[in-house]
MMTF fields as JSON, N, C-alpha, C and O atoms, coordinates in Angstrom:
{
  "mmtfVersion": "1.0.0",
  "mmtfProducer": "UNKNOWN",
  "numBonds": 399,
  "numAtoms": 400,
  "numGroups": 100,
  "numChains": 1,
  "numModels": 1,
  "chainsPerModel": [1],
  "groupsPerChain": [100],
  "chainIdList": ["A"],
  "bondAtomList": [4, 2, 8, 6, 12, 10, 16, 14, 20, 18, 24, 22, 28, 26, 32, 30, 36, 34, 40, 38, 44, 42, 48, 46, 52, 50, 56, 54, 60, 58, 64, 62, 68, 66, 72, 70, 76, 74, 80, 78, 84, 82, 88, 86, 92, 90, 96, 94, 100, 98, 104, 102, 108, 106, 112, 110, 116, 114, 120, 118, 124, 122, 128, 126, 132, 130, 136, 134, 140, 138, 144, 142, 148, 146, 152, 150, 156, 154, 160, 158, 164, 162, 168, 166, 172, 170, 176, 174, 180, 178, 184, 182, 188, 186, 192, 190, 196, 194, 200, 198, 204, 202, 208, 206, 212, 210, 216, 214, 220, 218, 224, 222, 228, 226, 232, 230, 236, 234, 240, 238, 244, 242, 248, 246, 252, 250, 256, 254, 260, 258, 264, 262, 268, 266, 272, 270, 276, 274, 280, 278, 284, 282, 288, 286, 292, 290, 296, 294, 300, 298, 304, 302, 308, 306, 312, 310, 316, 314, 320, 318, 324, 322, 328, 326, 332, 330, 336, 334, 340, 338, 344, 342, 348, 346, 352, 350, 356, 354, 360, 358, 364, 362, 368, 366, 372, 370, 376, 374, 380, 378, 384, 382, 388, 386, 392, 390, 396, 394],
  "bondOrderList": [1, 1, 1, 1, 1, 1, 1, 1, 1, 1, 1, 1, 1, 1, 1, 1, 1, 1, 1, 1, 1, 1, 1, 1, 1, 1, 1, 1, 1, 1, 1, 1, 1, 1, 1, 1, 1, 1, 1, 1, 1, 1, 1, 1, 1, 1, 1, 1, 1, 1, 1, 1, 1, 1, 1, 1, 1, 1, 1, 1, 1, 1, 1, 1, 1, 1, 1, 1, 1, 1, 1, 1, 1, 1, 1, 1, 1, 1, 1, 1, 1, 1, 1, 1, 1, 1, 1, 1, 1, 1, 1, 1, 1, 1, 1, 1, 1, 1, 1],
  "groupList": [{"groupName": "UNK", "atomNameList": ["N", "CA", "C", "O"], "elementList": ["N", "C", "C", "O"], "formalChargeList": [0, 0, 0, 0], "bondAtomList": [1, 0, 2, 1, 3, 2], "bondOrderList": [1, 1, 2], "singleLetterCode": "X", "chemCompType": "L-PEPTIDE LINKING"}],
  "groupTypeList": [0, 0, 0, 0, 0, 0, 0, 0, 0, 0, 0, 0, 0, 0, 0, 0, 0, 0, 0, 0, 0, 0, 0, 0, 0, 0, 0, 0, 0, 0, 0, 0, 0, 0, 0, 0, 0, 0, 0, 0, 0, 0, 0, 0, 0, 0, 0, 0, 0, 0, 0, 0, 0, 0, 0, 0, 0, 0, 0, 0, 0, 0, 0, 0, 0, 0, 0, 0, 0, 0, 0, 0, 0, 0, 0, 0, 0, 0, 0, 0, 0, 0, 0, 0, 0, 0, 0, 0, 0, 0, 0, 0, 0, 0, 0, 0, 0, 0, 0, 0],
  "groupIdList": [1, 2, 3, 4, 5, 6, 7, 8, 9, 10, 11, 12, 13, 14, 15, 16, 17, 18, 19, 20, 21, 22, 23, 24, 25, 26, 27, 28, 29, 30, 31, 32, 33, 34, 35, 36, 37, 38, 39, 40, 41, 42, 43, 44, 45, 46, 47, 48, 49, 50, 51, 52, 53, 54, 55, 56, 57, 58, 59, 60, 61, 62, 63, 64, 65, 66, 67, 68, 69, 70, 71, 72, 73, 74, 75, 76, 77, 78, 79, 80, 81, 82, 83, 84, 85, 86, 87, 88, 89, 90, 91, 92, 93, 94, 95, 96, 97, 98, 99, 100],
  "secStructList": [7, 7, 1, 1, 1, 1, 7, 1, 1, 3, 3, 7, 7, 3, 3, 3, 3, 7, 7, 1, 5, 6, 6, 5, 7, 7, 3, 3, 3, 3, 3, 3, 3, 3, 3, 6, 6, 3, 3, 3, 3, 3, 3, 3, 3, 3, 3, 3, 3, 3, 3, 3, 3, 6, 6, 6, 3, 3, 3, 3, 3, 3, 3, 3, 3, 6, 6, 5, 7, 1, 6, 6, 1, 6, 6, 6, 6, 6, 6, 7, 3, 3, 7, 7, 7, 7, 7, 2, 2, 2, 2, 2, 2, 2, 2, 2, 6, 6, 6, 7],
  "xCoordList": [116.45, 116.467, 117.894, 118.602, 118.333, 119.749, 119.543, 118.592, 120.736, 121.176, 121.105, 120.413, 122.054, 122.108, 121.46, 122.262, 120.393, 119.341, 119.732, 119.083, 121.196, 122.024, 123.121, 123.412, 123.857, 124.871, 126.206, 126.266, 127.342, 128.056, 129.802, 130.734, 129.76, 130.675, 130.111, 130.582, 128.892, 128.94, 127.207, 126.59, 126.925, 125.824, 124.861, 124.223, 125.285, 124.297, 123.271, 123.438, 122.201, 121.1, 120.776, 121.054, 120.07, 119.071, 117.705, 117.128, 117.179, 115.681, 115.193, 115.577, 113.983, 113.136, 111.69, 111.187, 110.977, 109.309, 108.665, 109.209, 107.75, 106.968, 105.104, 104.266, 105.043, 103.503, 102.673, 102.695, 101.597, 100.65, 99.294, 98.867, 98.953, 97.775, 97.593, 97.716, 97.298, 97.124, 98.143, 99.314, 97.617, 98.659, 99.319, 99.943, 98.875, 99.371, 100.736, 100.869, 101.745, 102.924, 103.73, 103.082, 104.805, 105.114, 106.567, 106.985, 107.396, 108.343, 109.179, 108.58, 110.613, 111.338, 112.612, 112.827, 113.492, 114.758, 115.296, 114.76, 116.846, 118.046, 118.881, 119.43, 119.219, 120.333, 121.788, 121.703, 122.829, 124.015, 124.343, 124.591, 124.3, 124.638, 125.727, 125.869, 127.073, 128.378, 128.267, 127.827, 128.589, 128.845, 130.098, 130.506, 130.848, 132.305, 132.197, 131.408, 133.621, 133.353, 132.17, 131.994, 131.223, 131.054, 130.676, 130.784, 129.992, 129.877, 128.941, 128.128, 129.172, 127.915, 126.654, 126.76, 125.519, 123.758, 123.058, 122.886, 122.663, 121.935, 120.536, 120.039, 119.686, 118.298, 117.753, 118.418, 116.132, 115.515, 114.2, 113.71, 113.76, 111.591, 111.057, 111.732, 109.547, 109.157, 107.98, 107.775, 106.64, 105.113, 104.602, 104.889, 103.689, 102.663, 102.99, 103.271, 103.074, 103.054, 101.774, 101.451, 101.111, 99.855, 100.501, 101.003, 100.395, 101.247, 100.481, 100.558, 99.669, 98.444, 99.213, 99.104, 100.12, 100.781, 102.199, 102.63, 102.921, 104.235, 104.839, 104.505, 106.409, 106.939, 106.559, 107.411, 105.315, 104.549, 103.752, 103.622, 102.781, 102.155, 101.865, 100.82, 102.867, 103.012, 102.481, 102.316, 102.263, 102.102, 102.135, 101.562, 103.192, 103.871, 103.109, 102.92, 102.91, 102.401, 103.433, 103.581, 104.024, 105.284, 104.292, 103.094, 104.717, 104.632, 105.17, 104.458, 106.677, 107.517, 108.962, 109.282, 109.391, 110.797, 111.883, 111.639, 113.138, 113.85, 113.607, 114.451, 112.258, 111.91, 110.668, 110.226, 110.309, 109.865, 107.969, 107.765, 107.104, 105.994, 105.392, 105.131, 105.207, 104.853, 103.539, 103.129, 102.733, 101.124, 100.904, 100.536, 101.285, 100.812, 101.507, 101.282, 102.418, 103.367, 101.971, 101.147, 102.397, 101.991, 102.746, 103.833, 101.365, 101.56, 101.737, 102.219, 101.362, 101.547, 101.319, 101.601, 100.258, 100.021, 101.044, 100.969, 101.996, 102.916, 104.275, 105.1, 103.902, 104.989, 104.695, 105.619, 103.372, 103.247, 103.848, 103.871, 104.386, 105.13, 104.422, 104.119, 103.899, 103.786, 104.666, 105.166, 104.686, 105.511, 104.839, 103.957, 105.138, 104.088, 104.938, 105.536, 105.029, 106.029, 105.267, 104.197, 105.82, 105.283, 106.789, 106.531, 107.275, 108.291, 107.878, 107.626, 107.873, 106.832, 107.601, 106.942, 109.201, 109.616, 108.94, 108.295, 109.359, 109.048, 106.795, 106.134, 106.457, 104.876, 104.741, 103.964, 105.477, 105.376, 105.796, 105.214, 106.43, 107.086, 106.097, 106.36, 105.178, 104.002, 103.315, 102.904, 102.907, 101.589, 102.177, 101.442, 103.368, 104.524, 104.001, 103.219, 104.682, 104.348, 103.433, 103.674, 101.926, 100.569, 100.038, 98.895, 100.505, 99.699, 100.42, 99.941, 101.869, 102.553, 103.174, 103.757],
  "yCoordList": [116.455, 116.61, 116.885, 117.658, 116.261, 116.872, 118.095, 118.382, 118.707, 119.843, 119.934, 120.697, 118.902, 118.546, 117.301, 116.454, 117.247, 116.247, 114.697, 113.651, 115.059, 113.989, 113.929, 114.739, 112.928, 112.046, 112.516, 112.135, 113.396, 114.11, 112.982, 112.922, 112.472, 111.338, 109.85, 109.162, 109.141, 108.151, 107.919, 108.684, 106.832, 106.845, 104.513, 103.797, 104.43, 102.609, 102.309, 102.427, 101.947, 101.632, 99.879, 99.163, 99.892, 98.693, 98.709, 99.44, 97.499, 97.631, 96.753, 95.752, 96.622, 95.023, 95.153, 96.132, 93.957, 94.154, 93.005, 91.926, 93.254, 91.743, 91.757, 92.657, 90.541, 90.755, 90.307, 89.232, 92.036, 91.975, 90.82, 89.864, 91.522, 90.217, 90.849, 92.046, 89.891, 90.353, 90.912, 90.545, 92.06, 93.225, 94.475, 95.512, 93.863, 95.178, 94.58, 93.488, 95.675, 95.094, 96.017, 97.001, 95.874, 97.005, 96.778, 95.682, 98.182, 98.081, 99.025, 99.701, 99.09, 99.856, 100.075, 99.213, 101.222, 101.114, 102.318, 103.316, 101.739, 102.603, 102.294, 101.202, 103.699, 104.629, 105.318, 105.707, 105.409, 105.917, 107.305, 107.03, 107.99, 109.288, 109.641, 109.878, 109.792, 110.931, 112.168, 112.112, 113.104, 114.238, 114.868, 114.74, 115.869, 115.635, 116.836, 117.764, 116.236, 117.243, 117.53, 118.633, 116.389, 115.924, 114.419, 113.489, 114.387, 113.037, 112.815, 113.627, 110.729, 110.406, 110.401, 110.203, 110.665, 110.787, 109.481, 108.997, 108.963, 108.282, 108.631, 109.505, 108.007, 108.175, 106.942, 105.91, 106.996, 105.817, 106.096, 107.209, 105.433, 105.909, 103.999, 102.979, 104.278, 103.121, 103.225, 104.34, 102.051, 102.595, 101.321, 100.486, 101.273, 100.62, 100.848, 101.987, 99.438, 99.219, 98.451, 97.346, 99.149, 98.547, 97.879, 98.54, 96.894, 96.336, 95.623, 94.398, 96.403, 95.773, 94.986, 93.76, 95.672, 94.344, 94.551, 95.689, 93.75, 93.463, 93.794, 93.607, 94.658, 95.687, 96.189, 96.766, 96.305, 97.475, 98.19, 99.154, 98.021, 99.125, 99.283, 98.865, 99.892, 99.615, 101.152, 102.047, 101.423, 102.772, 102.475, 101.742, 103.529, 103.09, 104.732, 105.801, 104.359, 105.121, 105.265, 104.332, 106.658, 106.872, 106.415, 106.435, 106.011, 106.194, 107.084, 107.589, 107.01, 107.083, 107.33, 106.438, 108.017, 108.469, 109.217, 109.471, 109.475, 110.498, 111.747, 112.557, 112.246, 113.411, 113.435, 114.485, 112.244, 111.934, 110.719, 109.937, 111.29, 110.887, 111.919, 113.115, 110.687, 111.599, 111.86, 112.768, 111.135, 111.046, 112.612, 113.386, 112.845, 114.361, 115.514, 116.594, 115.247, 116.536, 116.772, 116.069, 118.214, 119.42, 118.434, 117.857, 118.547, 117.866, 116.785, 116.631, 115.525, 114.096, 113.341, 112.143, 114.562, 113.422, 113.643, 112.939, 114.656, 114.769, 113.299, 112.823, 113.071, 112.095, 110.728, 110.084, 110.312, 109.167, 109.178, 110.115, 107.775, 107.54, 106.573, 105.582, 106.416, 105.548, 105.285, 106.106, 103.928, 102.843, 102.618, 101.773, 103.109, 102.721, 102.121, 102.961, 100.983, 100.941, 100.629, 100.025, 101.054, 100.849, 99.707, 99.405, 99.536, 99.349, 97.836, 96.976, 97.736, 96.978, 95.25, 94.274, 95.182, 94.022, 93.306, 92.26, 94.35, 93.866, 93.604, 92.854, 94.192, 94.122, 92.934, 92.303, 92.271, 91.527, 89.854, 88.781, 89.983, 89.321, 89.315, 88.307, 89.861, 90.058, 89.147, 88.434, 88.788, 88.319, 86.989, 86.264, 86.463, 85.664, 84.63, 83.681, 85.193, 84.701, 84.749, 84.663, 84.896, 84.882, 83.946, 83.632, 83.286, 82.524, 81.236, 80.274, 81.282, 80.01, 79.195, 78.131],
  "zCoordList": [97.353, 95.911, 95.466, 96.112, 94.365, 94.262, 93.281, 92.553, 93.503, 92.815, 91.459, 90.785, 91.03, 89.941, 88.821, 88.428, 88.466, 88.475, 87.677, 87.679, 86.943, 86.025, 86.697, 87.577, 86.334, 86.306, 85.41, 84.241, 86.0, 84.978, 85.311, 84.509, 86.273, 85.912, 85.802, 84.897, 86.858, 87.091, 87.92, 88.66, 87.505, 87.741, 87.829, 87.057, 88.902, 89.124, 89.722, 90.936, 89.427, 90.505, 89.808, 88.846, 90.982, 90.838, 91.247, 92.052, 90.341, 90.553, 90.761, 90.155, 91.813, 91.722, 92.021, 92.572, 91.565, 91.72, 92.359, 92.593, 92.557, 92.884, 92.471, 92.519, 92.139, 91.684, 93.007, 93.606, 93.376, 94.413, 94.266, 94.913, 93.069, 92.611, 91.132, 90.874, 90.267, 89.043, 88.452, 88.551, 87.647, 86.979, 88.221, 87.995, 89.566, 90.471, 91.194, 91.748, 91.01, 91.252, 92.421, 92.779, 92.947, 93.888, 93.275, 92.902, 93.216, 92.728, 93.671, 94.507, 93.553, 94.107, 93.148, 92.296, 93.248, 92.845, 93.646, 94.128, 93.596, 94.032, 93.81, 93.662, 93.725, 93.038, 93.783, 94.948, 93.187, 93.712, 92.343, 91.169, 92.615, 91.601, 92.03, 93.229, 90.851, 91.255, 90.436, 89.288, 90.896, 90.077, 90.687, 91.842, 89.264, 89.672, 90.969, 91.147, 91.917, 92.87, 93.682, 94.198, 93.82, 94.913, 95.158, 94.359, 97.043, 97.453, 96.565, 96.123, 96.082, 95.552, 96.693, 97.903, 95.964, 96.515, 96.202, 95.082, 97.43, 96.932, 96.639, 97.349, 95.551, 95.371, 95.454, 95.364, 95.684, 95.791, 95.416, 95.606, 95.044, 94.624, 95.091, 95.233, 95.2, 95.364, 94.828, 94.349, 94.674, 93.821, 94.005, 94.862, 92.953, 91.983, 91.013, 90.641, 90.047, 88.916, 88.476, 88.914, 87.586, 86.698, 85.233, 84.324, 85.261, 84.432, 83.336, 83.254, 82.401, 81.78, 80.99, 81.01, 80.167, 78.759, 79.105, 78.922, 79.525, 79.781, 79.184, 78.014, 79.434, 78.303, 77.512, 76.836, 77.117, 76.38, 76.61, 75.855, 77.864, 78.401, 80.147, 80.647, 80.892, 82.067, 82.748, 81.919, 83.919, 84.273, 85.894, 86.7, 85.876, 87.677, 88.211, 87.63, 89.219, 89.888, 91.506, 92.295, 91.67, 92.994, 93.967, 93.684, 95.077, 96.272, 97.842, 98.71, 97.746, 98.804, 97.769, 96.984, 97.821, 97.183, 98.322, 99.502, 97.567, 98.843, 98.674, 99.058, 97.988, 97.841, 99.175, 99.641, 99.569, 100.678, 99.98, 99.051, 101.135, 100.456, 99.549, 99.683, 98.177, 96.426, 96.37, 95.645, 97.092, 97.005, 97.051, 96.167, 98.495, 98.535, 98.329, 98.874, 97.473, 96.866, 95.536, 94.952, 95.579, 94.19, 93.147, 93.138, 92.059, 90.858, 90.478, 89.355, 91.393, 91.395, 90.707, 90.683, 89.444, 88.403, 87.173, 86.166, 87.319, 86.65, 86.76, 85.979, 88.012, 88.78, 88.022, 87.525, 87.955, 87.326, 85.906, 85.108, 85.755, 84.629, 83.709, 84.373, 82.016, 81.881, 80.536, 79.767, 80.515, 79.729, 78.038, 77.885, 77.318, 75.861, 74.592, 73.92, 74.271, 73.237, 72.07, 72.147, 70.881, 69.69, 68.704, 67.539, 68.915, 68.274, 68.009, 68.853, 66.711, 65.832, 65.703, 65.341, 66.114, 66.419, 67.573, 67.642, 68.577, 70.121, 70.01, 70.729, 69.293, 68.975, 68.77, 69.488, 67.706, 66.447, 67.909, 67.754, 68.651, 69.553, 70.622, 71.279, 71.102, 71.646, 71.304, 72.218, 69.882, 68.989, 69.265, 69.936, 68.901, 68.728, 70.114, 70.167, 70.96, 72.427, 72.996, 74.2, 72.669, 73.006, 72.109, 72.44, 70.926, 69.89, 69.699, 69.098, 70.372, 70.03, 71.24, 71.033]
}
């Protein structure tokens, strides 16, 4: 776990997914964190992604992180993340690309 949970000089990761079947996806990303005065850390997480509506309603579920395995850590349902957008362009762009 790092010390310091942000990025106070510098901070790059990358991310990638792949579709399992359907809306179930497996994703991973990693990370390089600097903070001043010390070595950069790397981080990494990995999961399930339920990916019901594409950029608007996603919900990843951890798997394996460098906090180790998430399944059975205290509070795991805190760990899950989900994705909800309302933002009425990107909505409107939804309807857009499903009807035309």
């Amino acid at each position: 776990m790092l010390e310091t949970p942000f990025a106070n000089r510098w901070m790059t990761t990358v991310n990638a997914s792949t579709t399992i079947w359907k809306y179930f996806e497996a994703y991973g990303d990693l990370g390089l964190v600097k903070n001043r005065g010390e070595n950069p850390n790397v981080v990494y997480d990995s999961g399930i992604r339920l990916n019901l509506i594409t950029d608007y309603f996603e919900i990843y579920f951890p798997i394996y992180s460098n906090l180790g395995w998430e399944v059975g850590q205290r509070n795991y349902e805190e760990r899950i993340r989900i994705l909800f957008t309302l933002d009425p362009g990107r909505l409107l762009g939804l309807f857009r690309r499903k009807w035309f």
